[in-house]
PAMI-9924 format. One record per residue (C-alpha): residue number from 1; residue in three letters; x, y, z. Coordinates in steps of 0.5 Angstrom, whole numbers, padded with zeros to 4 digits. Layout:
// residues N
(r NUM; 'ALA'; (X; Y; Z))
...
This chain:
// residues 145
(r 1; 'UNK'; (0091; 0039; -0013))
(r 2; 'UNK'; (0092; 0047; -0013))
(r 3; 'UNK'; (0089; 0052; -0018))
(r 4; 'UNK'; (0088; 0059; -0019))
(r 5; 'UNK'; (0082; 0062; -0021))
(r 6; 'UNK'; (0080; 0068; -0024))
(r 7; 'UNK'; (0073; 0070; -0025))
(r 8; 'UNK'; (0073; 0073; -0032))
(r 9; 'UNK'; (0069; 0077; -0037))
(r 10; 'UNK'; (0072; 0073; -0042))
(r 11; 'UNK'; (0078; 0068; -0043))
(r 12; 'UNK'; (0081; 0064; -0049))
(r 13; 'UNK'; (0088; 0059; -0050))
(r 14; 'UNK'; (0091; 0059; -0057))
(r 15; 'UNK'; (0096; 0054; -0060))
(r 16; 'UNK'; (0101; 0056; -0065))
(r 17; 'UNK'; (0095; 0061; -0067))
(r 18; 'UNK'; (0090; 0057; -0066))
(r 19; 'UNK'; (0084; 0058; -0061))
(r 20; 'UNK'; (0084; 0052; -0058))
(r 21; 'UNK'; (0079; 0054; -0053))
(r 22; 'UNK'; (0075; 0060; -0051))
(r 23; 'UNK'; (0069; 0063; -0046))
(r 24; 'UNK'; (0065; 0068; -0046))
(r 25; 'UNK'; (0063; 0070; -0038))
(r 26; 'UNK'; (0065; 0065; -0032))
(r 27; 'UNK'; (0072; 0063; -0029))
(r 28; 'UNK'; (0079; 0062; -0031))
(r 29; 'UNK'; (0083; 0055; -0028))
(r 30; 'UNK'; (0090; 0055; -0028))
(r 31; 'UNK'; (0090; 0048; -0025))
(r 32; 'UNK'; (0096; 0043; -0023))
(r 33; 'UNK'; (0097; 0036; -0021))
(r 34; 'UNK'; (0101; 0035; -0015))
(r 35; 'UNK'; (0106; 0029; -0013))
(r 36; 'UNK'; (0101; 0024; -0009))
(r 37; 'UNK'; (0095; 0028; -0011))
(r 38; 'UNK'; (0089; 0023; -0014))
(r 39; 'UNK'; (0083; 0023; -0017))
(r 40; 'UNK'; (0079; 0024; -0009))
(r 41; 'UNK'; (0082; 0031; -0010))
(r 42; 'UNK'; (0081; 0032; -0017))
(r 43; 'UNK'; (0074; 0031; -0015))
(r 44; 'UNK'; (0073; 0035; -0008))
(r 45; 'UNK'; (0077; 0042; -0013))
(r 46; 'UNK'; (0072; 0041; -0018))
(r 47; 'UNK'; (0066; 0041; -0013))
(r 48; 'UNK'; (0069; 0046; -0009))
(r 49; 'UNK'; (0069; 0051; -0015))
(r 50; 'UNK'; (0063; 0050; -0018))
(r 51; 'UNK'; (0059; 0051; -0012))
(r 52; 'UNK'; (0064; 0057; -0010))
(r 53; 'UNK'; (0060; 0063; -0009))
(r 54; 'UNK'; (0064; 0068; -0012))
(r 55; 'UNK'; (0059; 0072; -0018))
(r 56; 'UNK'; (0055; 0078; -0016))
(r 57; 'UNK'; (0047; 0077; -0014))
(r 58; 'UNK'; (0043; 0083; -0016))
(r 59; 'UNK'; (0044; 0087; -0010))
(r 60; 'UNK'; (0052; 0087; -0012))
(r 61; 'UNK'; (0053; 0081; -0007))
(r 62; 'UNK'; (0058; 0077; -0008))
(r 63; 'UNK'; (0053; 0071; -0007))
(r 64; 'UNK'; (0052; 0066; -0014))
(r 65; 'UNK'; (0056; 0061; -0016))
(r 66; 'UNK'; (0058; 0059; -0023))
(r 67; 'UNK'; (0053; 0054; -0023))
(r 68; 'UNK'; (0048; 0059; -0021))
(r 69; 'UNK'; (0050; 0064; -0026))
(r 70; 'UNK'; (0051; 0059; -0033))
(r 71; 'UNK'; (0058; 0061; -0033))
(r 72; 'UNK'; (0063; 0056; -0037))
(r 73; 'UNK'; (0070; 0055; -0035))
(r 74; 'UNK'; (0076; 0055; -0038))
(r 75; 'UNK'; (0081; 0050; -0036))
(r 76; 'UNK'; (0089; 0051; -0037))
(r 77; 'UNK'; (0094; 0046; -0034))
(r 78; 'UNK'; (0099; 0050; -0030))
(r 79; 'UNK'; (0105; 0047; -0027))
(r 80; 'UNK'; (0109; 0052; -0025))
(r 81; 'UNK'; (0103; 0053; -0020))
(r 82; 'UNK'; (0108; 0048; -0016))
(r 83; 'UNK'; (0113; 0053; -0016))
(r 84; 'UNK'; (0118; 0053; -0009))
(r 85; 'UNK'; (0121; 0059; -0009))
(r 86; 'UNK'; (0125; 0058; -0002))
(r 87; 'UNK'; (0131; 0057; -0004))
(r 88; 'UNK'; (0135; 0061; -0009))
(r 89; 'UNK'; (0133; 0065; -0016))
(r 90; 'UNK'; (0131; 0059; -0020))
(r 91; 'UNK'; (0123; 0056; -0018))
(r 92; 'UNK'; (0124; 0048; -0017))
(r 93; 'UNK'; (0118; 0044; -0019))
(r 94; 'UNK'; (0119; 0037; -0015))
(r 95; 'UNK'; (0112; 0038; -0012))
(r 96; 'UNK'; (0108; 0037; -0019))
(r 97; 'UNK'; (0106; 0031; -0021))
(r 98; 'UNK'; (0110; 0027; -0026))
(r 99; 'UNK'; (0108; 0029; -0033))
(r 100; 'UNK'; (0104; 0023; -0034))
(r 101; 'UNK'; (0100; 0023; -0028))
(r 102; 'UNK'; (0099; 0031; -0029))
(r 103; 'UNK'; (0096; 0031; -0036))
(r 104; 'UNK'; (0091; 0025; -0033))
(r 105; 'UNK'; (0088; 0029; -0027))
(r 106; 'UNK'; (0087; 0035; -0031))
(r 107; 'UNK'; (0084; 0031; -0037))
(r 108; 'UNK'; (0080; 0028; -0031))
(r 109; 'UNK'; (0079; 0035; -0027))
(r 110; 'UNK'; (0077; 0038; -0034))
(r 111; 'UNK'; (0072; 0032; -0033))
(r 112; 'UNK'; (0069; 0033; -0027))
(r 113; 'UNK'; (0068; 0040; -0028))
(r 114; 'UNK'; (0063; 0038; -0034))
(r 115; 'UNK'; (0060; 0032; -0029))
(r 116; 'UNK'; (0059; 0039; -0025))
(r 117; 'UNK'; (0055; 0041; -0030))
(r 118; 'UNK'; (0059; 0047; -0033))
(r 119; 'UNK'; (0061; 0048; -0039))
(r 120; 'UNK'; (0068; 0047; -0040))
(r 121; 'UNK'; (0073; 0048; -0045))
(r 122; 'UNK'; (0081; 0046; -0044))
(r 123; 'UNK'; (0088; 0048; -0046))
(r 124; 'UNK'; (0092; 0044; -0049))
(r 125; 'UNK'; (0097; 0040; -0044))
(r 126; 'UNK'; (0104; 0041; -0044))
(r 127; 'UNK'; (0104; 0046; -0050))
(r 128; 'UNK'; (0107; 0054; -0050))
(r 129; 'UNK'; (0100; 0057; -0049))
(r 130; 'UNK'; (0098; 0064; -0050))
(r 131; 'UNK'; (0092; 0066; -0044))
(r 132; 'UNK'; (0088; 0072; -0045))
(r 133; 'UNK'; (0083; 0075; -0041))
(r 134; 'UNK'; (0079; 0081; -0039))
(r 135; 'UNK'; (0079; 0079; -0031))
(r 136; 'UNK'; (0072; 0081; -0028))
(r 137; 'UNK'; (0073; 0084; -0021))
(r 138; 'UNK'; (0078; 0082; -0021))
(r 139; 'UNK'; (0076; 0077; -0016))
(r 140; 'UNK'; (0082; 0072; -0017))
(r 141; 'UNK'; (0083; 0066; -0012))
(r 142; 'UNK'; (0088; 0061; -0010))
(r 143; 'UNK'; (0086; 0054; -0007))
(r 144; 'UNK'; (0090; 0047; -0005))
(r 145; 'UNK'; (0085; 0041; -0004))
């Protein structure tokens, strides 16, 4: 799986003009199934992210994980994470899982990521999302698992 984190201040996700999905401080995932990714990964990234020690301690370190803060997460399917640019001026996408599988392992990772004890809240797979969000940092972090 791969996701780009954002750690923010504030996210949300609407739909047709509805929020769908909002948080207030923690982290952004832009999240994308892979071809051949399972829930083994699904697993591994949500752990992953959870413990990641990205949040500012008291002394201004970079030391605390979501986990440690309360932070929630914000969890938004992304796609065109799997984007291969290598070849011409149009970004193939042949490298993300098909649709159905992607929309499982991000309603699974949604759901790992709750397991993990973080309060999650979800975009809506597959829709024309409009993300906003006041990024914190900005600290923004890509990952393969």
């Amino acid at each position: 799986m791969r996701a780009l984190i954002q750690r923010v201040a504030n996210a949300s996700v609407t739909v047709d003009g509805e929020m769908v999905g909002e948080i207030g401080p923690g982290l952004l995932i832009l999240v994308c199934a892979m071809e051949g990714d399972t829930d083994t990964q699904a697993d591994q990234l949500a752990a992953k992210i959870a413990k990641l020690r990205i949040f500012k301690d008291d002394a201004g370190k970079m030391n605390l994980s979501l986990r440690d803060t309360g932070g929630a997460a914000l969890v938004v399917s992304q796609f065109t994470l799997a984007a291969d640019t290598t070849r011409g001026n149009r970004p193939g996408f042949s490298a993300a899982a098909p649709p159905a599988e992607g929309e499982r392992l991000y309603a699974y990772f949604a759901d790992r990521m709750r397991a993990e004890g973080i309060d999650t809240a979800q975009g809506r797979f597959g829709a024309d999302m409009a993300v906003a969000l006041t990024n914190d940092g900005p600290v923004t972090i890509w990952m393969d698992i």
